[in-house]
BAFI-3210 file (N, C-alpha, C; in Angstrom, 3 decimals, decimal comma, padded with zeros to 6 digits):
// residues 259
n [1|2|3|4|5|6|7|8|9|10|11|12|13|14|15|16|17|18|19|20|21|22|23|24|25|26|27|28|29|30|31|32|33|34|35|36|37|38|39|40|41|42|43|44|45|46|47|48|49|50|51|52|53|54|55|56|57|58|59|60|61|62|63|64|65|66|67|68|69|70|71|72|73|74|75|76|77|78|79|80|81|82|83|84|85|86|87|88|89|90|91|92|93|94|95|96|97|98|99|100|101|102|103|104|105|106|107|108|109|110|111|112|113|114|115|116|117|118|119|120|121|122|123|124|125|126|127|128|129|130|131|132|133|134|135|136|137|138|139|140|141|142|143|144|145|146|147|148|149|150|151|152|153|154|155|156|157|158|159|160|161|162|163|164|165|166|167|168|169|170|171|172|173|174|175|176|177|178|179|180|181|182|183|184|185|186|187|188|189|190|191|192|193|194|195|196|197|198|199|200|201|202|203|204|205|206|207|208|209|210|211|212|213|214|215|216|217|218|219|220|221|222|223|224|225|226|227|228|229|230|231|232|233|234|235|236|237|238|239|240|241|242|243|244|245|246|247|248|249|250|251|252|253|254|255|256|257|258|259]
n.u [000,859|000,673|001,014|-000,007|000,355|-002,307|-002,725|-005,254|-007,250|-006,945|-006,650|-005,770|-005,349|-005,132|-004,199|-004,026|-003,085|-002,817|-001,801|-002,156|-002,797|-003,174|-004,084|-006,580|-009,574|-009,790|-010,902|-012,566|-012,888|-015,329|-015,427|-017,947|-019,250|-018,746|-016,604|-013,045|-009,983|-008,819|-010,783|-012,069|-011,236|-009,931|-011,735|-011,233|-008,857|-009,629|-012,043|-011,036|-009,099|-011,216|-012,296|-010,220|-009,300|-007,779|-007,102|-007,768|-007,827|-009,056|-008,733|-011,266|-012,023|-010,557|-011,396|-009,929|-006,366|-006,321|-005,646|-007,204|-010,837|-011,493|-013,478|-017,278|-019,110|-021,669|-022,964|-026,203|-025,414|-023,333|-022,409|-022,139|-020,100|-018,172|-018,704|-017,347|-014,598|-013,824|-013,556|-011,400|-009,162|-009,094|-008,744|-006,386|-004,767|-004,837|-006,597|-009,479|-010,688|-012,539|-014,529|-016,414|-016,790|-019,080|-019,539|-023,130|-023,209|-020,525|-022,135|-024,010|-022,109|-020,771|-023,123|-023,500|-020,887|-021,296|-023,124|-022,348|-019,975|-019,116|-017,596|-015,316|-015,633|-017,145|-018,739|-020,609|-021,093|-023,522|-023,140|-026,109|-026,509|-027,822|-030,959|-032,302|-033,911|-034,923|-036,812|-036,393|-033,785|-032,492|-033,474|-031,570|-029,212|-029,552|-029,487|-026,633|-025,255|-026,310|-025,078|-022,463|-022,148|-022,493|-020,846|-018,355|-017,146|-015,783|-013,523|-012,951|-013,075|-011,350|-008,645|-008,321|-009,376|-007,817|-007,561|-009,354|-011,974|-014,053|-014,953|-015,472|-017,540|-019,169|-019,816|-021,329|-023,054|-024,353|-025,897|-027,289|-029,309|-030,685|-033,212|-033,115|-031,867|-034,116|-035,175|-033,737|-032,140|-031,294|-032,553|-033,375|-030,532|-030,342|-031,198|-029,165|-027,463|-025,387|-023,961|-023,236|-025,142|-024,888|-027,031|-026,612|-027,999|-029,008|-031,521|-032,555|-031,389|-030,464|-031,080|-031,975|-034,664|-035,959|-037,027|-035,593|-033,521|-035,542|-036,375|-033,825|-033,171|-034,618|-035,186|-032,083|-030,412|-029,026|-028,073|-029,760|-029,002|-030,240|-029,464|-030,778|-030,188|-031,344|-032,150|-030,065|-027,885|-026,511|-024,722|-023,556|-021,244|-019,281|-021,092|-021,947|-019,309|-018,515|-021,018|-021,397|-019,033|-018,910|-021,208|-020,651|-018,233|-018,957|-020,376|-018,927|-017,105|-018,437|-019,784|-017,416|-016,272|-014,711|-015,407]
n.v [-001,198|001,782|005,165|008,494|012,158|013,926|016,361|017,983|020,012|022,308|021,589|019,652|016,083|012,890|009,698|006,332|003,474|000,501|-001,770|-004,504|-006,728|-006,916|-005,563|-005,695|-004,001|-001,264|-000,839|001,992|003,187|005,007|007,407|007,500|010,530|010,972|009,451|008,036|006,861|005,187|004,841|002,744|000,601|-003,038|-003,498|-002,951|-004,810|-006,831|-007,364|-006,793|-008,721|-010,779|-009,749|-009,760|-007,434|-003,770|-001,449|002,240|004,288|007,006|010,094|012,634|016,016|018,198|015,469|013,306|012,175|014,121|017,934|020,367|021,531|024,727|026,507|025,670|025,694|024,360|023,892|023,125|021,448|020,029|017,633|016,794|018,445|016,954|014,951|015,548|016,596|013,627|012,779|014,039|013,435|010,825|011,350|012,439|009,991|008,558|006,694|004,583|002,819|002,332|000,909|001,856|001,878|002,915|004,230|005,471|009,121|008,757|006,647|008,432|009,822|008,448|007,557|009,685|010,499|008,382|008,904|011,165|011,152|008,563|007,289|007,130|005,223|002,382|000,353|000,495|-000,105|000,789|001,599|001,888|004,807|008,431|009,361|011,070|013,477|012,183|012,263|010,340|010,272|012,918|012,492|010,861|012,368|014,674|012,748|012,134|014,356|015,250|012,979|013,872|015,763|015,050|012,514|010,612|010,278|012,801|012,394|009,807|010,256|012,239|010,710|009,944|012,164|014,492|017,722|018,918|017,965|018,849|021,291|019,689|017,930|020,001|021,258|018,644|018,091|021,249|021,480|019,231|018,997|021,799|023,692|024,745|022,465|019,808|020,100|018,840|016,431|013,722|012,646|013,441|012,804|009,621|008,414|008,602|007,085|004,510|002,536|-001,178|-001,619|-002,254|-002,300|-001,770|-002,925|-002,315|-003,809|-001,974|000,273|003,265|005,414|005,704|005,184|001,692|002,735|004,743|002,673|001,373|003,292|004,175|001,999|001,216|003,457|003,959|003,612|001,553|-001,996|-003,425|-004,031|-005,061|-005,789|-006,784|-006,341|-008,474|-007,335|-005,638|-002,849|000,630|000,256|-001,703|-003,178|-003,067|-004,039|-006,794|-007,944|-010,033|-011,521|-009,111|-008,453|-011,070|-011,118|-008,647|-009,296|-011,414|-010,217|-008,288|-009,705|-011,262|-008,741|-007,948|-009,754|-012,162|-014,565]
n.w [000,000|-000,964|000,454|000,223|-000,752|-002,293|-004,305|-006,250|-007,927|-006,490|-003,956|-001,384|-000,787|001,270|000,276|-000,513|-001,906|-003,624|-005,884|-006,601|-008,090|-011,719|-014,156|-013,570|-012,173|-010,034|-007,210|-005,231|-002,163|-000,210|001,752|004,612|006,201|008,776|008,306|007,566|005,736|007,649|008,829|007,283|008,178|008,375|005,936|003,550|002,804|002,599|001,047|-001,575|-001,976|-002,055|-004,542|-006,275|-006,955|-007,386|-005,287|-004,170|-001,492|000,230|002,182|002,520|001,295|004,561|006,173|008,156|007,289|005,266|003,915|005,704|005,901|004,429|005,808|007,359|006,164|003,844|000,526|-000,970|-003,034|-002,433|-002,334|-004,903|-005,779|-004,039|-005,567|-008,529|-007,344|-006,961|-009,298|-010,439|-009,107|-009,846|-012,639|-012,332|-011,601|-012,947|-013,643|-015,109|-014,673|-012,476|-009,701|-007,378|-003,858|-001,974|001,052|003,432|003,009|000,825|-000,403|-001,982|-003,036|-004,539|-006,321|-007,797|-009,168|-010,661|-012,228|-013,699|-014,593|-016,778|-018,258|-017,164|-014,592|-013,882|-011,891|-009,547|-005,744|-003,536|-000,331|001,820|001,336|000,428|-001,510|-001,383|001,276|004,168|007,266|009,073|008,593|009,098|011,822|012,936|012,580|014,245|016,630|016,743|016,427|019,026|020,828|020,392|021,605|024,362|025,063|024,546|022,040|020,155|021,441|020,240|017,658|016,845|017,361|014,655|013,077|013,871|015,183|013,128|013,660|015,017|012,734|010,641|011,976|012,318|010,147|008,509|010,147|010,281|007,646|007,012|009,136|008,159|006,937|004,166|003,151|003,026|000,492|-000,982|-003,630|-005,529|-007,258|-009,956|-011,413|-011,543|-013,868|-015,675|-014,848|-016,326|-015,531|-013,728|-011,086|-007,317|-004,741|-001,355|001,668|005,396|006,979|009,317|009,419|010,708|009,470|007,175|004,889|003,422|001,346|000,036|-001,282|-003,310|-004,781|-006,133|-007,393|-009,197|-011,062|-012,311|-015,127|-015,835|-015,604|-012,164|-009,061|-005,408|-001,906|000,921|003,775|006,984|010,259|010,699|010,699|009,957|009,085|007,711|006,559|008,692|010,885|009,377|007,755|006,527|005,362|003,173|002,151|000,654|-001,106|-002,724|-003,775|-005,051|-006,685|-007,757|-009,650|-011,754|-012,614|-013,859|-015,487|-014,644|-013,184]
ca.u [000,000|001,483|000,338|001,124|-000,554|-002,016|-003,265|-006,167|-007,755|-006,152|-007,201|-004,574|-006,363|-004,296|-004,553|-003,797|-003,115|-002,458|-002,145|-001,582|-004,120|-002,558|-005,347|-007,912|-010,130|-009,820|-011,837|-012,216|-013,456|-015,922|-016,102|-019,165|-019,722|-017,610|-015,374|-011,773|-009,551|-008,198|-011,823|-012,301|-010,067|-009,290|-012,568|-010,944|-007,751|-010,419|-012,461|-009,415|-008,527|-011,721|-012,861|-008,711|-009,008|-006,759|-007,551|-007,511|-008,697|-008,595|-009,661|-012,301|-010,944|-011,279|-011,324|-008,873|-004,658|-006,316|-005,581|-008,631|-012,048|-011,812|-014,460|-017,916|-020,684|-021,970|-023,726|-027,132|-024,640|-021,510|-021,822|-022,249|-018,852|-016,998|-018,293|-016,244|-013,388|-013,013|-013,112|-009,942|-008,779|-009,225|-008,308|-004,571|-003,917|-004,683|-007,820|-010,431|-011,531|-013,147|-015,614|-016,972|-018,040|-019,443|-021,131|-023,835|-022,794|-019,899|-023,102|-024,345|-021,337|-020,819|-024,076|-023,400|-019,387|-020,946|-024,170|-021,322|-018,825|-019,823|-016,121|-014,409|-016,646|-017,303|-019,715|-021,266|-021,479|-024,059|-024,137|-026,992|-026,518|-029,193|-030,984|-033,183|-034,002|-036,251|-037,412|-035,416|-032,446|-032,507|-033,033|-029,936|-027,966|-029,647|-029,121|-025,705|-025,113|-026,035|-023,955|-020,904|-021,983|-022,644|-020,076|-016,606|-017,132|-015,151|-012,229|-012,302|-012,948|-009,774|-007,801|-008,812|-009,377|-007,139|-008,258|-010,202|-013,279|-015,106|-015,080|-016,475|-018,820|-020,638|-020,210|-022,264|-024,744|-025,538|-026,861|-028,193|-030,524|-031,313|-034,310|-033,158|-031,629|-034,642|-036,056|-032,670|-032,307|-030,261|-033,315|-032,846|-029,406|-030,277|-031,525|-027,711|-026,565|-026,031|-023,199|-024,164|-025,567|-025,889|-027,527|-026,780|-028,962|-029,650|-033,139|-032,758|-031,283|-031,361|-030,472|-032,906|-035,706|-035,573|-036,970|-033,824|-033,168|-036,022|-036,294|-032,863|-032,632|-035,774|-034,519|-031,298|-030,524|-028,204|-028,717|-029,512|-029,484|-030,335|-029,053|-031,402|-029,702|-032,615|-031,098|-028,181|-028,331|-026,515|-022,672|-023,252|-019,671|-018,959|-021,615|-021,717|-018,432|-018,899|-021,564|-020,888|-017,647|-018,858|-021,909|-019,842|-017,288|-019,789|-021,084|-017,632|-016,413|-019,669|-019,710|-015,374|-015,869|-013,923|-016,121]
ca.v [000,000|003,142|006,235|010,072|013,581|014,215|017,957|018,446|021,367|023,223|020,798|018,188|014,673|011,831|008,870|005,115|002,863|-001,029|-002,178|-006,096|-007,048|-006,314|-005,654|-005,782|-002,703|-000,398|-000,220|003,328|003,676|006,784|006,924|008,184|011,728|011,021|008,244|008,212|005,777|004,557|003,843|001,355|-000,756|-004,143|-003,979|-003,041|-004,996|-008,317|-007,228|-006,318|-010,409|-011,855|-009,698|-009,641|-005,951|-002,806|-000,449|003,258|004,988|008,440|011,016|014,102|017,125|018,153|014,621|011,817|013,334|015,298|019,001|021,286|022,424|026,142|026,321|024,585|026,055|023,954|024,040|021,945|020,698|019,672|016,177|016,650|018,840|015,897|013,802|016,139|016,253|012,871|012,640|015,098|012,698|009,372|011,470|012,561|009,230|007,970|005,693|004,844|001,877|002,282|000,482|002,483|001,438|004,411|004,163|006,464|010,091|008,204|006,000|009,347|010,616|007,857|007,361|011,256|010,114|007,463|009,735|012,376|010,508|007,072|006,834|006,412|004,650|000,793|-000,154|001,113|-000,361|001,829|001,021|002,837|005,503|008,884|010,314|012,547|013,466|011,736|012,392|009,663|010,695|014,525|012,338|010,395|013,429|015,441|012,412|011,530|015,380|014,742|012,243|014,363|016,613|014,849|011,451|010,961|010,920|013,653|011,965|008,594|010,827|012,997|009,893|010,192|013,902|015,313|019,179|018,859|017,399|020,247|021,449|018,315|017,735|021,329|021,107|017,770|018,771|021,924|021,228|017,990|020,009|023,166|024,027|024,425|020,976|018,959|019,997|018,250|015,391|013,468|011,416|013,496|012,341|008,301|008,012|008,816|005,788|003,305|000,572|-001,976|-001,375|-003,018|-000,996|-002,706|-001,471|-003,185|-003,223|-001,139|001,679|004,222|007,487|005,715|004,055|001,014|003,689|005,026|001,725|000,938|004,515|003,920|000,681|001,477|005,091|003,810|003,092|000,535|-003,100|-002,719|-005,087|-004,319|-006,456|-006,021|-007,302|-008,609|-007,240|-005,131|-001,080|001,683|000,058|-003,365|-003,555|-003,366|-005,177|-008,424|-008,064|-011,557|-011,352|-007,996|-008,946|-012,112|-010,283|-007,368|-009,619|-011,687|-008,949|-007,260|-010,941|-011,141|-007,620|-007,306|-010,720|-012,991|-015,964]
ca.w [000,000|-001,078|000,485|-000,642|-000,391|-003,720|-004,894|-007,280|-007,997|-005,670|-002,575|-000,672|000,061|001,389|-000,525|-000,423|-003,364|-004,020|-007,822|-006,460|-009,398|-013,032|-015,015|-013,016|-011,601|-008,904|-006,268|-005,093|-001,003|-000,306|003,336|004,959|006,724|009,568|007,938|007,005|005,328|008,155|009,346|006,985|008,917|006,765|005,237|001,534|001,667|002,610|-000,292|-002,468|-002,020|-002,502|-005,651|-006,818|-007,253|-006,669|-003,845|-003,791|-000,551|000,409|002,835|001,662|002,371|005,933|006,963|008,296|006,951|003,871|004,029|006,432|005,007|004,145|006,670|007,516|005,313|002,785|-000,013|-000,952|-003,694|-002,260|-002,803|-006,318|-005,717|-004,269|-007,076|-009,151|-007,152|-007,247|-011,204|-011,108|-008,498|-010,742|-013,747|-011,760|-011,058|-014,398|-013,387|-015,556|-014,443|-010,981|-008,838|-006,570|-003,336|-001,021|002,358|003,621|002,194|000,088|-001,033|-002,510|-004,157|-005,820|-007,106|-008,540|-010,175|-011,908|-013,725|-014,780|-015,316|-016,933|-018,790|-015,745|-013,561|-014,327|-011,250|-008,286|-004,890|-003,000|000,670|002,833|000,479|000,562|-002,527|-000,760|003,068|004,780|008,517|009,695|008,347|010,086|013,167|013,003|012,684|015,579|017,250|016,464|017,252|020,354|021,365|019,778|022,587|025,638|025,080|023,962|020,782|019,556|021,732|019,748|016,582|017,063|017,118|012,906|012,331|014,648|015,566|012,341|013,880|015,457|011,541|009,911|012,358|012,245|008,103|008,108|010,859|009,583|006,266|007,102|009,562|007,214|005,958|002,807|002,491|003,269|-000,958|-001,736|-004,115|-007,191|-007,882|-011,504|-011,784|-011,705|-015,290|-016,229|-014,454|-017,106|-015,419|-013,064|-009,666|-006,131|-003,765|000,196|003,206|006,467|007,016|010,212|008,869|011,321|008,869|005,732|004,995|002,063|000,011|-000,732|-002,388|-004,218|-005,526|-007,187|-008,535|-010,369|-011,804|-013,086|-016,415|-016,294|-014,443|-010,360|-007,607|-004,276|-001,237|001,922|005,529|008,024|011,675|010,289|010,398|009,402|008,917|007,280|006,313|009,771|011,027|008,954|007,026|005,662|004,041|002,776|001,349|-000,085|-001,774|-003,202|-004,494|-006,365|-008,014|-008,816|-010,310|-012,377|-013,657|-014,424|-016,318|-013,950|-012,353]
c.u [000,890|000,540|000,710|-000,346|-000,907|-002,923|-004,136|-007,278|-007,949|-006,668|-006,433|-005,357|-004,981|-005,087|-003,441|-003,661|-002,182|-002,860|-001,462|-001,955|-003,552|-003,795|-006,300|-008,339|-009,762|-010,917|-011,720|-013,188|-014,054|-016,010|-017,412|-019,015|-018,485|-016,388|-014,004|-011,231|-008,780|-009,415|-012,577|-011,665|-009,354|-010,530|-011,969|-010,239|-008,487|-011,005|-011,996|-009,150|-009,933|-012,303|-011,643|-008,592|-007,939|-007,548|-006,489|-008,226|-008,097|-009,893|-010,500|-011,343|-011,664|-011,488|-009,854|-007,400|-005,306|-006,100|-007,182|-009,486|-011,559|-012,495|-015,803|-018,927|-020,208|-023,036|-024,870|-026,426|-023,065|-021,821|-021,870|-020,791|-017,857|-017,162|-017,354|-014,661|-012,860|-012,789|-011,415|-009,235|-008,257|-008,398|-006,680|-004,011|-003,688|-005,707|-008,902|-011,296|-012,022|-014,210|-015,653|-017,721|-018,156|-020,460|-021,470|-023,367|-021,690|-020,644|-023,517|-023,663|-020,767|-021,673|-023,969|-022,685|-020,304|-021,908|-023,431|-020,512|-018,277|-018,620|-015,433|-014,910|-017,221|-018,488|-019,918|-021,634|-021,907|-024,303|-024,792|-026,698|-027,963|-029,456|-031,907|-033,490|-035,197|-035,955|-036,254|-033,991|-031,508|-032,563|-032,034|-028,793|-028,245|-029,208|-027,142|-024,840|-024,955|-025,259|-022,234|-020,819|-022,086|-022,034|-018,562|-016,293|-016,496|-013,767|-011,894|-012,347|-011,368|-008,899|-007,204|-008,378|-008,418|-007,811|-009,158|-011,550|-014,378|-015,990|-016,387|-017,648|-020,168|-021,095|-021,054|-023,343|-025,797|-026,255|-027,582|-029,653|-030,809|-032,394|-033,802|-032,759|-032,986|-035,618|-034,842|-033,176|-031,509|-031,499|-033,191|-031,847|-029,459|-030,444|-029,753|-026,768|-026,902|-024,894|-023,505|-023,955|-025,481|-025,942|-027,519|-027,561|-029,318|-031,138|-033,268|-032,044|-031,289|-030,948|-030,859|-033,731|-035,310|-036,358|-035,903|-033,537|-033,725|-036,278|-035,251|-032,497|-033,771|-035,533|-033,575|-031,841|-030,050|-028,800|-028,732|-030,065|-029,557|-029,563|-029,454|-030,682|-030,578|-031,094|-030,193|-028,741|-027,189|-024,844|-023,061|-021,769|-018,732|-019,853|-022,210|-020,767|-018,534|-019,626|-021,478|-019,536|-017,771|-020,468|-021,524|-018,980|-017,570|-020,062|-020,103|-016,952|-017,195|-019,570|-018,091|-015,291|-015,064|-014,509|-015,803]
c.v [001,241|004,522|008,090|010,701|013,691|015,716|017,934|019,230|022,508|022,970|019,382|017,137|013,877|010,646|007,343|004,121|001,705|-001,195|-003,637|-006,645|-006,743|-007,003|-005,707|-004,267|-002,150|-000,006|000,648|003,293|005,045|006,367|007,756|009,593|012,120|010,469|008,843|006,941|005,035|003,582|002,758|000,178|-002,097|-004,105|-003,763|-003,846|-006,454|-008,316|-007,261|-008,027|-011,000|-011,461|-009,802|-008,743|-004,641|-002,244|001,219|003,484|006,302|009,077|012,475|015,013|017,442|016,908|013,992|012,822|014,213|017,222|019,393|021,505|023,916|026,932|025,588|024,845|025,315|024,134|023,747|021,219|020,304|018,399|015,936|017,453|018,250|014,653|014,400|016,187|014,817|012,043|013,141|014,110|011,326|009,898|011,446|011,141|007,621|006,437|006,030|003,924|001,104|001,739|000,967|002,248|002,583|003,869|005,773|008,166|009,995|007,340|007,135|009,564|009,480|007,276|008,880|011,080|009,479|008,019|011,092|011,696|009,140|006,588|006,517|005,282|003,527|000,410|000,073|000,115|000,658|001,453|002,272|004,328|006,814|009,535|011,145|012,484|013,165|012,038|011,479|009,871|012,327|013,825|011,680|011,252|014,134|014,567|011,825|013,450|015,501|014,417|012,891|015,793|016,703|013,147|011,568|010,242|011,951|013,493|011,507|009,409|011,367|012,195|009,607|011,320|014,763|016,572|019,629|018,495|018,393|020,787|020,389|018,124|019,114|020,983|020,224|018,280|019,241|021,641|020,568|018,634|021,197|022,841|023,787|023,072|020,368|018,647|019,131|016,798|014,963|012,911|012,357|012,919|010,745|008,113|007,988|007,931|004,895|002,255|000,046|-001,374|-002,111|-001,984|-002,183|-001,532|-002,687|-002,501|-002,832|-000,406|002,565|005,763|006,915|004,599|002,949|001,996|004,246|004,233|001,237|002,194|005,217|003,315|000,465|002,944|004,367|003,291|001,728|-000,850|-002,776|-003,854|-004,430|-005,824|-005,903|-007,097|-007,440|-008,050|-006,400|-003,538|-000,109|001,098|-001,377|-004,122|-003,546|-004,201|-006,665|-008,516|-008,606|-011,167|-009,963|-008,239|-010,583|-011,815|-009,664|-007,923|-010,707|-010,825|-008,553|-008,518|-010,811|-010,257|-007,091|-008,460|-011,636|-013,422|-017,072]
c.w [000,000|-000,274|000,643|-000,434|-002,098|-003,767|-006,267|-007,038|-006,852|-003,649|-002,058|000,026|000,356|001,054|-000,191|-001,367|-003,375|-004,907|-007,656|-007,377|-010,473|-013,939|-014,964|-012,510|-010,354|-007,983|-005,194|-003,464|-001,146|001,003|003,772|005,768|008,137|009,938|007,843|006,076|006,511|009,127|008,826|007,671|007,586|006,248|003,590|001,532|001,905|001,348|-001,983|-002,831|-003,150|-003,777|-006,718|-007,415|-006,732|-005,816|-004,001|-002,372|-000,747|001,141|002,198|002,342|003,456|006,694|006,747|007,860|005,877|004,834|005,042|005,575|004,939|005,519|006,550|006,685|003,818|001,600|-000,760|-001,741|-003,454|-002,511|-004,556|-006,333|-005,357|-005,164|-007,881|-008,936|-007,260|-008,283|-011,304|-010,235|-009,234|-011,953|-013,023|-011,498|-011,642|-014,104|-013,877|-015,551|-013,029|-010,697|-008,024|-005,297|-001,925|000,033|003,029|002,472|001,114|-000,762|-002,155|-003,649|-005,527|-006,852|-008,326|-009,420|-010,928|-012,947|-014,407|-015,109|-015,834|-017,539|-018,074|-014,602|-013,909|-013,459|-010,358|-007,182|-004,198|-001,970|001,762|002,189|000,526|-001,164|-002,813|000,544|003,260|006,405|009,140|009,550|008,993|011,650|013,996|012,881|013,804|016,814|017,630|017,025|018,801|021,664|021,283|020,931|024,327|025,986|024,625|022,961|019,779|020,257|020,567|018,254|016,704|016,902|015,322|012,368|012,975|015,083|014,086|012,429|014,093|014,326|010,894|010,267|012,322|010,385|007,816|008,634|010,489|008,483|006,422|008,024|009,362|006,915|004,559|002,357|002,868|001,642|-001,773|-002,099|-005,266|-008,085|-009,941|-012,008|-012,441|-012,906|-015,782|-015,528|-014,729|-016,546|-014,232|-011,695|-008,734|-004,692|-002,260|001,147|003,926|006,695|008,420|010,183|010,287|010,960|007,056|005,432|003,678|001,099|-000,657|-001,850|-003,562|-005,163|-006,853|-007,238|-009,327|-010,879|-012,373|-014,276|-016,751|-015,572|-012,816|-009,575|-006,343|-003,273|000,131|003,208|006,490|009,331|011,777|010,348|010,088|008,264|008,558|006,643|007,783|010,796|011,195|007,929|006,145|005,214|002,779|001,315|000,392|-001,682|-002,672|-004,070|-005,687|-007,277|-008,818|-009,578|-011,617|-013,462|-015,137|-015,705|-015,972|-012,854|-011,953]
res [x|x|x|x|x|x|x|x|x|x|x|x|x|x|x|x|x|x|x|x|x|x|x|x|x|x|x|x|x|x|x|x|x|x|x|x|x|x|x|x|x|x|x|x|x|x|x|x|x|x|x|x|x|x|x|x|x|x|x|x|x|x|x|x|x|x|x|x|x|x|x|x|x|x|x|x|x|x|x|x|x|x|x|x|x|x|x|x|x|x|x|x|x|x|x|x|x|x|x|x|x|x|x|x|x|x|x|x|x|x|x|x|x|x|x|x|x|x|x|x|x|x|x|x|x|x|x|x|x|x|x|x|x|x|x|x|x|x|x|x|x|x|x|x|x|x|x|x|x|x|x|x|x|x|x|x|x|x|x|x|x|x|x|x|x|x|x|x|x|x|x|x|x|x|x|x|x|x|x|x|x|x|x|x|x|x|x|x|x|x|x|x|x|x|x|x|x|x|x|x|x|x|x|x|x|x|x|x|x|x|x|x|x|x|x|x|x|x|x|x|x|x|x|x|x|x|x|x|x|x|x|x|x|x|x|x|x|x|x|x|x|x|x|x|x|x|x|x|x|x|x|x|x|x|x|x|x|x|x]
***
């Protein structure tokens, strides 16, 4: 695993990269809202084995070693802004043949990369993924707020973000509980995602209902599986690994052409 500071468009992420695989795809980590790459733990380089794919990770900016946010105000479209960044990302590092697998707000953005940018972008793993706000999802952040204010929570974070947390965590918050975000949505975007899909969600969720899922694997264009977990909720890759990883790596065998 190599890992280096890389600079695109005038923003420093830290990045992670194994090319054990020759010739095979890249599968690109999105971490979720308050993820990093280091909070995947081994879940990629297990995945990495059993689908015999490369592995990028990398932190957003403002999280995990990448460079600070600017500051915390967002804008109803920033995740459509780190889909972009991490085109210029893929393009710098000369990758055009990514699998994508994003949880929760990394679920999002890569549902976004792959309806702009369908040349680079081979196949989408979407887990717990949002593609519009629902009720439950505003109350998993007030509650998760919360806790970031009356637990130690922003200890075991810090161990990640370092003095970057404070940041991150207002930048998600706020928006997520705005007014104006709650008219947010991609559901336009899905028609423009034509390569294959699998949408994961534990069916206790507690930040989205299975609407989410069935809402876009019926919009896309391209093929779409879903994969529902009885028992499992927000983190099914941490959760039930196994199946997760044995799921995921069917699919990515399947789709790459190597069964």
């Amino acid at each position: 695993m190599t890992d280096k500071l890389v600079t695109v468009d005038g923003k420093t992420l830290y990045t992670e990269y194994t090319s054990a695989f020759e010739g095979r795809p890249v599968l690109v980590f999105l971490h979720d809202s308050l993820g990093s790459a280091q909070l995947w733990r081994d879940f990629p380089e297990r995945l990495s084995q059993a689908a015999e794919c490369n592995v990028l990770l990398y932190d957003r900016l403002g999280y995990g070693k990448s460079y600070p946010m600017e500051d915390h105000y967002r804008t109803n479209d920033y995740m459509e802004l780190e889909a972009d960044l991490l085109n210029s990302l893929l393009e710098k590092l000369g990758i055009s043949d990514a699998i994508l697998f994003g949880h929760s707000d990394g679920g999002t953005i890569a549902l976004i990369a792959a309806a702009k940018y369908p040349e680079r972008i081979k196949a989408v793993i979407c887990e717990a993924g949002h593609i519009f706000v629902e009720n439950i999802t505003v109350q998993g952040v007030q509650d998760a707020l919360q806790a970031y204010r009356t637990s130690d929570l922003p200890v075991r974070l810090r161990k990640y973000h370092g003095d970057k947390v404070d940041m991150l965590v207002r930048a998600w918050t706020e928006i997520w509980l705005s007014e104006r975000f709650r008219s947010w949505t991609i559901e336009y975007l899905l028609q423009d995602i034509t390569c294959p899909l699998l949408f994961i969600q534990g069916e206790a969720d507690e930040y989205g209902t299975l609407d989410q899922v069935e809402k876009t694997v019926t919009q896309v264009s391209g093929t779409a599986e879903k994969y529902i977990i009885p028992d499992t909720g927000h983190s099914p890759h941490k959760e039930v690994p196994e199946r997760v990883i044995s799921r995921a790596a069917e699919f990515i065998q399947r789709i790459s052409g190597n069964t």
